[in-house]
Phi, psi and omega in degrees: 000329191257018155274330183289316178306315204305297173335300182290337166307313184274336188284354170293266165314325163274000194262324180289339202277333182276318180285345187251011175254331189269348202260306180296314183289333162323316196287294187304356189260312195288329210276302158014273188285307180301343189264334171258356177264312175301323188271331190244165174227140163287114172241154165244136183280130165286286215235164187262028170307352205230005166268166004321288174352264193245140172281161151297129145113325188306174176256139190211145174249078173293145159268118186312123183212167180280152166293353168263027170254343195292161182212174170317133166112316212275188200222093177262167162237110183219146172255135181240166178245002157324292176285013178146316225034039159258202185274121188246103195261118197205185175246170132318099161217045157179151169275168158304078229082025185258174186222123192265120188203121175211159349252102148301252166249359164247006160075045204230142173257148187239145187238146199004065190064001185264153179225143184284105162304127170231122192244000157287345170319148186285323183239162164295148191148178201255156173298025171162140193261013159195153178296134187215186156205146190173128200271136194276060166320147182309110173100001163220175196259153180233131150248142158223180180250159190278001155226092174323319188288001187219347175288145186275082198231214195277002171306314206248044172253325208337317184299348197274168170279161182092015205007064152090017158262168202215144216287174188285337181277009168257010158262161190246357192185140172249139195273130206247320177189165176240125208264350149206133023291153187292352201247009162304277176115219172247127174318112181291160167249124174316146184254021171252043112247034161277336193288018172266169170286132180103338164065208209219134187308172175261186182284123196271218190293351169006284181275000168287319203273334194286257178354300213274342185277313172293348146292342156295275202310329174286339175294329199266315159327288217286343163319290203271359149241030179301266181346326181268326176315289160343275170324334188250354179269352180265336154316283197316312225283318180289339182293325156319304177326304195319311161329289189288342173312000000 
């Protein structure tokens, strides 16, 4: 009798600990996702402007952000109507009052005379495939795309005002990772433009929410198959008993 109470206690006791492992993963699977729906918008990359980094087709996740949050670096999604007024994907590389210049002699383009290391670019080769220069209004953005020999970008604005920048209320979003193909992962921020002033944004919650959702689902598996588990190791065990009887 007091192996049988002993059982029912622990069949008891694993039974509250699984409801309460699946009722905590429901929170961490749902809150997961709502918390990724309030922050990012899903976008499909148009063109292949942006490759290497990102392909046409890919799924990309921007985080919703204000355009005075953008910094160097970053890979925004923004509408202009200069460009088109459609959804536009590009990097950041200059701010307001920066002054933009490629290619010297080191085929390397510089903000404000410093020159940029860029490894996202696809090939060894100069940053832009003609020479340019262009002063950064107060409150706007200068973009180009990271495949420079073909992309359509603020090279090909220069003429407009602002040469070919475009204001901080037209972006909509900074792009954080790319969610399929699954083997994108999360968007790095270059590290030669934090050594400008203002430096280079952070990452926003991605991998927390990506975590707190696969921690959800290993809670809720492993809850709920606590209960069938159970069940079969307590058939072996008594058919064993049963045996030696």
């Amino acid at each position: 009798m007091g192996t049988g109470r002993t059982n029912d206690g622990r069949g008891r006791l694993g039974s509250a600990l699984s409801g309460v492992a699946v009722a905590v993963g429901c929170v961490l699977f749902l809150g997961g996702f709502i918390w990724g729906a309030v922050v990012y918008q899903p976008y499909t990359v148009p063109t292949d402007s942006m490759a290497p980094t990102v392909d046409i087709g890919d799924r990309v996740l921007g985080q919703r952000i204000d355009g005075d949050q953008v910094r160097r670096g970053d890979i925004v999604v923004f509408r202009d109507s200069g460009w088109g007024d459609l959804p536009m994907v590009k990097r950041v590389v200059g701010i307001g009052g920066d002054e933009i210049t490629c290619c010297g002699e080191s085929g390397r383009l510089t903000v404000n005379g410093q020159p940029i290391e860029e490894p996202y670019l696809p090939a060894d080769g100069p940053a832009s495939v003609s020479n340019f220069t262009a002063r950064v209004p107060k409150g706007q953005l200068f973009l180009l795309g990271d495949e420079r020999m073909g992309s359509l970008d603020s090279r090909t604005h220069l003429e407009d005002p602002g040469q070919g920048s475009v204001p901080r209320s037209a972006v909509e979003a900074r792009l954080d990772a790319v969610a399929w193909p699954l083997d994108g992962g999360v968007l790095e921020r270059p590290r030669s433009f934090a050594e400008l002033p203002g430096g280079v944004s952070r990452p926003g919650p991605v991998k927390v929410i990506v975590g707190s959702v696969v921690a959800g689902m290993a809670l809720i598996f492993g809850g709920a198959a606590y209960g069938p588990l159970a069940k079969v190791l307590t058939r072996r065990r008594d058919g064993k008993a049963a045996a030696h009887v």
